[in-house]
C-alpha positions as CSV (number, residue, x, y, z in Angstrom):
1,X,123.1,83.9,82.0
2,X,124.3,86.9,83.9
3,X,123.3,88.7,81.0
4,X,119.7,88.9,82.5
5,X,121.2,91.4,85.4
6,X,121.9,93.7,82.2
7,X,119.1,95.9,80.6
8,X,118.7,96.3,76.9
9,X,120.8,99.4,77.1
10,X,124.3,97.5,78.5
11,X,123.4,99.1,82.1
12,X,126.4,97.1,84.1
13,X,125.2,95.0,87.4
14,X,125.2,98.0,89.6
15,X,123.6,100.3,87.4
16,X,120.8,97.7,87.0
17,X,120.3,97.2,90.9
18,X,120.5,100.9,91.4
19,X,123.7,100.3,94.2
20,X,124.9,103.8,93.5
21,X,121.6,105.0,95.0
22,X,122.7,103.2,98.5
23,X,124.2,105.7,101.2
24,X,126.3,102.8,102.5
25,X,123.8,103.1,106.0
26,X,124.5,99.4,106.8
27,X,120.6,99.0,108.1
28,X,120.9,95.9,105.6
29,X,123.3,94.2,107.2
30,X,122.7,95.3,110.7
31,X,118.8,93.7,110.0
32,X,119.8,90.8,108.0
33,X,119.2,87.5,110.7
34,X,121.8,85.3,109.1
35,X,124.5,87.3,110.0
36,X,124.3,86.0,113.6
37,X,125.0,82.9,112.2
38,X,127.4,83.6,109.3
39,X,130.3,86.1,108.1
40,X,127.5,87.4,105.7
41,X,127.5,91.2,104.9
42,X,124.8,92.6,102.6
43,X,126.5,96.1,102.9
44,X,129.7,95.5,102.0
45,X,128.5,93.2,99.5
46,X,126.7,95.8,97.7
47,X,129.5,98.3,98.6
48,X,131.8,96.1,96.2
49,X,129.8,95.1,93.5
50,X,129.6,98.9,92.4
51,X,133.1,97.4,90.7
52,X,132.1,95.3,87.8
53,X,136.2,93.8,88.3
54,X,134.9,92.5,91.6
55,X,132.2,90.5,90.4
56,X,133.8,87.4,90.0
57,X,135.8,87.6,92.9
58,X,132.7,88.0,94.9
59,X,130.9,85.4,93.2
60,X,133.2,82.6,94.7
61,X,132.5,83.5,98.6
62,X,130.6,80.8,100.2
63,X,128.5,83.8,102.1
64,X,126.1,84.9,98.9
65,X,124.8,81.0,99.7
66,X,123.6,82.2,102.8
67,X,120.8,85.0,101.9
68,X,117.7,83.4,103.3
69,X,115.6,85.8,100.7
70,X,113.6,87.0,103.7
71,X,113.4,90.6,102.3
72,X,114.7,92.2,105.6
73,X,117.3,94.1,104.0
74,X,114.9,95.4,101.4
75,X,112.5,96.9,104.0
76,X,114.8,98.5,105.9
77,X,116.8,99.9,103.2
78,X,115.8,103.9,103.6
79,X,116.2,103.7,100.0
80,X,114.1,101.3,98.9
81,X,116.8,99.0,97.0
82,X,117.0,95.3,97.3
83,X,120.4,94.6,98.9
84,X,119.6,90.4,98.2
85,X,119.0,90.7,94.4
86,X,122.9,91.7,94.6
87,X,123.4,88.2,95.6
88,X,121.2,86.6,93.9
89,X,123.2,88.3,90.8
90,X,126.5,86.5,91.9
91,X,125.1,83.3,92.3
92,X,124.1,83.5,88.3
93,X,127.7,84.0,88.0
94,X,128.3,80.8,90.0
95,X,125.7,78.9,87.7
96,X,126.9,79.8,84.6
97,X,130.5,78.6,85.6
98,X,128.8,75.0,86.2
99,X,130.6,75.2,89.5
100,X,127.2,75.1,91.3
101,X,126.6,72.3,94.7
102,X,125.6,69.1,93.2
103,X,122.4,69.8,95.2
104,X,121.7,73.0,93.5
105,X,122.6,71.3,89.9
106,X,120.5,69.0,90.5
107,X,117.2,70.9,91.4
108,X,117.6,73.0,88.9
109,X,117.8,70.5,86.3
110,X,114.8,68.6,87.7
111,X,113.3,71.8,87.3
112,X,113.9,71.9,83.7
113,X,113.2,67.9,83.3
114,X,110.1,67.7,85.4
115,X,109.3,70.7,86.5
116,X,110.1,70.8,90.2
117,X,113.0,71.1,91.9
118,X,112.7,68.2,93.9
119,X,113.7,65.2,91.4
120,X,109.8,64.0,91.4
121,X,108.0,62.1,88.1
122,X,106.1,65.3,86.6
123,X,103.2,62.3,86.2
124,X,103.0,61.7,89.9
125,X,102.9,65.8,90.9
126,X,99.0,64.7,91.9
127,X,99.3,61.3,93.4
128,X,98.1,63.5,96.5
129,X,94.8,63.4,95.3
130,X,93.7,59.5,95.4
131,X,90.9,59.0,97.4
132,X,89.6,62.8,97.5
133,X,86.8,64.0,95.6
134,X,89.2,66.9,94.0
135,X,87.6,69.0,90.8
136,X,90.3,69.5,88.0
137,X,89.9,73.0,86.4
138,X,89.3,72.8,82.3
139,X,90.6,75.6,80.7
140,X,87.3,76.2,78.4
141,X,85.2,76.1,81.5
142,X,84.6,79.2,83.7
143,X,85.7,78.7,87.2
144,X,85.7,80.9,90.2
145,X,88.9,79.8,92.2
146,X,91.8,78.4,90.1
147,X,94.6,76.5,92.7
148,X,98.2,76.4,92.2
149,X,99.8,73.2,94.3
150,X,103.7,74.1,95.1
151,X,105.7,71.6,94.0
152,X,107.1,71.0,98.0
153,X,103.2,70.9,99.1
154,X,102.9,68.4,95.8
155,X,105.4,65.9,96.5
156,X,106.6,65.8,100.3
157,X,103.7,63.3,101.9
158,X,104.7,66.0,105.5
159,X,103.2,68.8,104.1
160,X,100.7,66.9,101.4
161,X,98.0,67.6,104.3
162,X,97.8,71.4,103.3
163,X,96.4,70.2,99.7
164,X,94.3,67.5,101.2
165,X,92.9,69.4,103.8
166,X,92.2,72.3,102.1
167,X,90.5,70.3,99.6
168,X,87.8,69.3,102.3
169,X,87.2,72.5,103.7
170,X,86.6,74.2,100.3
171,X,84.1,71.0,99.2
172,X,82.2,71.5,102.6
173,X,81.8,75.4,102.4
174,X,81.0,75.2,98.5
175,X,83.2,76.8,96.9
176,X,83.6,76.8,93.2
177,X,87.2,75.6,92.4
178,X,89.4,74.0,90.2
179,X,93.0,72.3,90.8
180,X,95.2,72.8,87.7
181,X,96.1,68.7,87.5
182,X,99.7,67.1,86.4
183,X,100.7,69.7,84.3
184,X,101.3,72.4,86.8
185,X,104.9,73.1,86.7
186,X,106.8,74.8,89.3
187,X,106.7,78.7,89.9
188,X,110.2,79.5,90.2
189,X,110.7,81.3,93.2
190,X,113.9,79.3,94.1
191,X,114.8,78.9,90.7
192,X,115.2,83.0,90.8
193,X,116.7,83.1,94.0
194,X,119.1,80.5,93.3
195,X,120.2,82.3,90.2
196,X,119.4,80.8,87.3
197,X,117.9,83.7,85.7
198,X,117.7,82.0,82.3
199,X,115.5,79.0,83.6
200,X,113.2,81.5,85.3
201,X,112.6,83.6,82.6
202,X,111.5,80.4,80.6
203,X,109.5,79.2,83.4
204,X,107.7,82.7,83.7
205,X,107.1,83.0,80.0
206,X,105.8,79.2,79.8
207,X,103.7,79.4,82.9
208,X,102.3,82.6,82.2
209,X,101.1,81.4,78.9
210,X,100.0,78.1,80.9
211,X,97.9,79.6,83.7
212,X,96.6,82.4,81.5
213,X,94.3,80.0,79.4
214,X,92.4,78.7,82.5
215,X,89.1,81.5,82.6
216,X,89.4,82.0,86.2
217,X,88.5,85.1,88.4
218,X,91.7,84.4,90.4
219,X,94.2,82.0,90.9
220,X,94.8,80.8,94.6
221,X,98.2,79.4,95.9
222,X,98.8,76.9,98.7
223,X,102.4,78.3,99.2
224,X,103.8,81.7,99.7
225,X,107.0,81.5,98.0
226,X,104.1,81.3,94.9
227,X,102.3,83.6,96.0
228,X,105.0,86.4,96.0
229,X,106.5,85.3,92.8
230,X,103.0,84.9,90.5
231,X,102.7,88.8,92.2
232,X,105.8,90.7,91.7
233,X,107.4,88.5,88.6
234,X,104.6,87.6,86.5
235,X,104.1,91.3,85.0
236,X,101.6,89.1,82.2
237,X,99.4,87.3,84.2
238,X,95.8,88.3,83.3
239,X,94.5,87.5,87.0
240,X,95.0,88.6,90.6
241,X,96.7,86.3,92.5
242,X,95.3,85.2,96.8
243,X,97.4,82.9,99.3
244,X,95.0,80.8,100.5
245,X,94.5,82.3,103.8
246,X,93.0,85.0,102.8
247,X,90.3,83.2,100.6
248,X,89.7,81.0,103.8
249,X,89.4,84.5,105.5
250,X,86.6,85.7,102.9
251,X,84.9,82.5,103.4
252,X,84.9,83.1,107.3
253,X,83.8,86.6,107.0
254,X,81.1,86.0,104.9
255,X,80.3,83.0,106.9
256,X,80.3,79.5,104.7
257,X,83.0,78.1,106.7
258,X,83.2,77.4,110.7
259,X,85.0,74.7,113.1
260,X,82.7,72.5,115.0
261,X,85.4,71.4,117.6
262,X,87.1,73.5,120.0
263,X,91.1,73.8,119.9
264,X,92.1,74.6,124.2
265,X,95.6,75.4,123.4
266,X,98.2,78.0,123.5
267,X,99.0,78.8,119.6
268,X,101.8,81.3,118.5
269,X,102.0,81.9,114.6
270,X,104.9,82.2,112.9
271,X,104.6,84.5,109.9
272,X,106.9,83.3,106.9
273,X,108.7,85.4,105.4
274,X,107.4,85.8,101.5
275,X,103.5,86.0,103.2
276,X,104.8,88.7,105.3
277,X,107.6,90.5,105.1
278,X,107.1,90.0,101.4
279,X,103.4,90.1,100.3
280,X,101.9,92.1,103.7
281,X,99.8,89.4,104.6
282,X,99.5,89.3,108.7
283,X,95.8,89.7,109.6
284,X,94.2,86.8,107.7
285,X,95.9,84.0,109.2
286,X,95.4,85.3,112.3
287,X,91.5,85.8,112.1
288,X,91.7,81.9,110.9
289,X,93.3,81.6,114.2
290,X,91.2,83.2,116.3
291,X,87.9,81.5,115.1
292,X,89.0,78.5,116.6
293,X,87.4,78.3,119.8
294,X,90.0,77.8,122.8
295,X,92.8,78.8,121.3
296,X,94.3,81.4,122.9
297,X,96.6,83.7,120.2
298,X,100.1,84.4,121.3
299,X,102.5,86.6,119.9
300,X,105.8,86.1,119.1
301,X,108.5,89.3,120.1
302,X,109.5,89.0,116.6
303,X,106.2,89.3,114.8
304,X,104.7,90.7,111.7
305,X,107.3,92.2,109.5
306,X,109.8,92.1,112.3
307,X,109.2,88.1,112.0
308,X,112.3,85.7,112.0
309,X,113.4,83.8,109.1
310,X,113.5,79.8,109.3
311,X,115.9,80.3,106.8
312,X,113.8,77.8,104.3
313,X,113.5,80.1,101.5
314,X,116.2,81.3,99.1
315,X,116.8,78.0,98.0
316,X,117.9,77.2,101.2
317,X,116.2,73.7,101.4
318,X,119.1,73.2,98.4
319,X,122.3,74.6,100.1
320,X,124.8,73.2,102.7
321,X,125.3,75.9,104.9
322,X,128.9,75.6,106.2
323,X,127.9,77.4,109.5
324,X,127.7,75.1,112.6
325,X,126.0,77.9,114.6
326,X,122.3,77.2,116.1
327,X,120.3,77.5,113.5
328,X,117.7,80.4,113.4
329,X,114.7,77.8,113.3
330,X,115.8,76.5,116.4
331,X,115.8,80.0,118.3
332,X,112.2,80.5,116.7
333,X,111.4,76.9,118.3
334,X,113.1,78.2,121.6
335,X,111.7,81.3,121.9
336,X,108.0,79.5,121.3
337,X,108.6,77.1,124.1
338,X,109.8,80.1,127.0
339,X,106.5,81.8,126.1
340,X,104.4,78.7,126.7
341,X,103.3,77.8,123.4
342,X,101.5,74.2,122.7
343,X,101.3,74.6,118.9
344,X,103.5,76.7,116.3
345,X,100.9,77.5,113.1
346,X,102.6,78.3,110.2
347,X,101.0,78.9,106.8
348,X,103.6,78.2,104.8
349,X,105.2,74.5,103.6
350,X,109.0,75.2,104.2
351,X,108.6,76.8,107.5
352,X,106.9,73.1,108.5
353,X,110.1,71.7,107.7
354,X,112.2,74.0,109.0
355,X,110.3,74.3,112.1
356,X,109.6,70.6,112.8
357,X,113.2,69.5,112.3
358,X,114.3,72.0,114.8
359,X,111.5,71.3,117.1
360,X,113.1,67.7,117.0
361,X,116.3,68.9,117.3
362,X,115.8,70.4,120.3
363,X,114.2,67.1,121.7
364,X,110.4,69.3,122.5
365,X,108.2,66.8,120.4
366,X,106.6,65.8,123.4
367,X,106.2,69.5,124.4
368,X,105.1,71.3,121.1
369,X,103.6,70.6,118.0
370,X,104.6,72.5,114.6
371,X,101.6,72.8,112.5
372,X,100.1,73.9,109.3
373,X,97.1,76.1,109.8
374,X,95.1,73.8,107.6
375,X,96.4,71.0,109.2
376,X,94.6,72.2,112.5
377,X,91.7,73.5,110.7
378,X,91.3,70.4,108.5
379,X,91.1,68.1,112.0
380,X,88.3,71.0,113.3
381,X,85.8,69.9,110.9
382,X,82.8,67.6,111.2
């Protein structure tokens, strides 16, 4: 399947990546927060896979497994190449040699079976629902707002309160939706960055022909990991894609949503990675923020497109990391508690996960709470 990394015209694996355009400046690398934690090197990486004879040398270092996908190395590169795609490339050498974790088999061939990557009955992806009054979108009926459930979101009952919640906050302002129902299949995003380039280019094509039979104005996600994958590798998608946070954000600005409880704590948000770094989505979730009476807004150091990883995304939640450093969640979780913060808000479902484990980790559960931002505005309502 490395034969994806190749254009039509035989362009080799550097060619493709355009690595002879990198002046070897090392911003990558120097940016990159896993290598604080790890003997990972984006420059030299991309440095030696300009040599098509090095490829499958490279592809058996444990350190391509350690890319978080957080896109740092991509905006600092002064020449606008993605230094992590490079990676991403040499783990599609590791797949196609079968000589993958057993973790990473496996969710990739659940992917295929079921599609989702977490070993889940495709007929139970909307056993969230019982109980709510939901409204399933029909494909021959108009609808305003079509949502896409991640399959984490879908599945893991921890973060299942982002759908539920959500849900109720879009039935009390109004709003006309549809949820997409059981056959909703996975986006991709870790199937890409774990390198099975053959699986996502199925997934895309069958997905794109999926979603693009539903007559909706736009499709909504819950998760930004498909959020920045329906944008940037869906090129056929015949409508423009919102994270959920900024519909809620529309909503508030036009005024058909409010909180009728006040929120008096300290609240520092943690922007993830693909909302941020990736898709330039900062304001909204703070506005959401904001409009919760009480809460007074901190700011991490590391904020914004200078934000640190969780290290959830890149298939991470899939991959041993052989490092026994602290893990970069836990200095996010650290740095939250010396500034004072009550709640961590988050707005996306792996950095819950991450966060919350290393909140526990740490021993602060009775300090600090990790939450969802529709988690806390979900409780808000009447």
């Amino acid at each position: 399947m490395w034969g994806m990394m190749m254009s039509t015209e035989n362009q080799t694996f550097a060619e493709k990546l355009d690595l002879f355009g990198c002046i070897q400046c090392g911003r990558c690398t120097g940016g990159c927060p896993v290598t604080v934690r790890t003997n990972l090197n984006v420059r030299r990486f991309v440095y030696d896979a300009k040599n098509e004879e090095m490829l499958e040398e490279l592809s058996k270092l444990a350190e391509i497994w350690d890319c978080t996908a957080c896109h740092t190395c991509a905006v600092r590169c002064p020449k606008g190449l993605k230094p992590l795609e490079v990676l991403f490339g040499l783990r599609t050498l590791v797949v196609e040699s079968g000589k993958t974790q057993p973790t990473v088999r496996d969710a990739l061939e659940s992917v295929f079976r079921e599609g989702n990557p977490w070993e889940k009955p495709r007929a139970t992806r909307y056993d969230w629902m019982e109980g709510l009054e939901v409204k399933i979108a029909d494909p021959e009926q108009p609808v305003e707002n079509l949502f896409f459930v991640c399959c984490t979101i879908a599945y893991d009952p921890r973060v299942q309160i982002v759908a539920k919640n959500l849900v109720k906050i879009l039935n009390q302002a109004g709003v006309d939706y549809g949820f997409i129902g059981e056959n909703e299949s996975c986006c991709g995003s870790e199937v890409f960055a774990l390198g099975e380039e053959g699986l996502f280019e199925m997934t895309v094509e069958d997905n794109t022909e999926f979603l693009n039979e539903f007559q909706a104005r736009q499709l909504v996600t819950l998760s930004p990991h498909c959020f920045t994958t329906f944008r940037t590798r869906y090129p056929d998608l015949n409508k423009p894609v919102l994270h959920y946070t900024q519909l809620l954000d529309q909503l508030l600005q036009e005024g058909k949503i409010s909180w009728n409880q006040d929120l008096p704590k300290k609240i520092v948000f943690h922007d993830p990675c693909y909302l941020g770094k990736q898709s330039l989505v900062f304001d909204e979730p703070r506005r959401l923020l904001k409009s919760i009476q009480g809460v007074e807004l901190l700011e991490f150091d590391r904020s914004r497109e200078r934000s640190l990883c969780c290290e959830g995304g890149g298939g991470k939640m899939w991959v041993e990391s052989e490092s026994k450093a602290q893990r970069l969640a836990e200095t996010r979780i650290k740095d939250a508690k010396e500034m004072g913060a009550e709640i961590v808000a988050v707005a996306c479902p792996f950095c819950v996960l991450t966060l919350e484990d290393a909140m526990k980790a740490l021993g602060y559960e009775e300090e600090m709470r990790v939450a969802e931002i529709t988690e806390l505005l979900g409780e808000l309502l009447a």
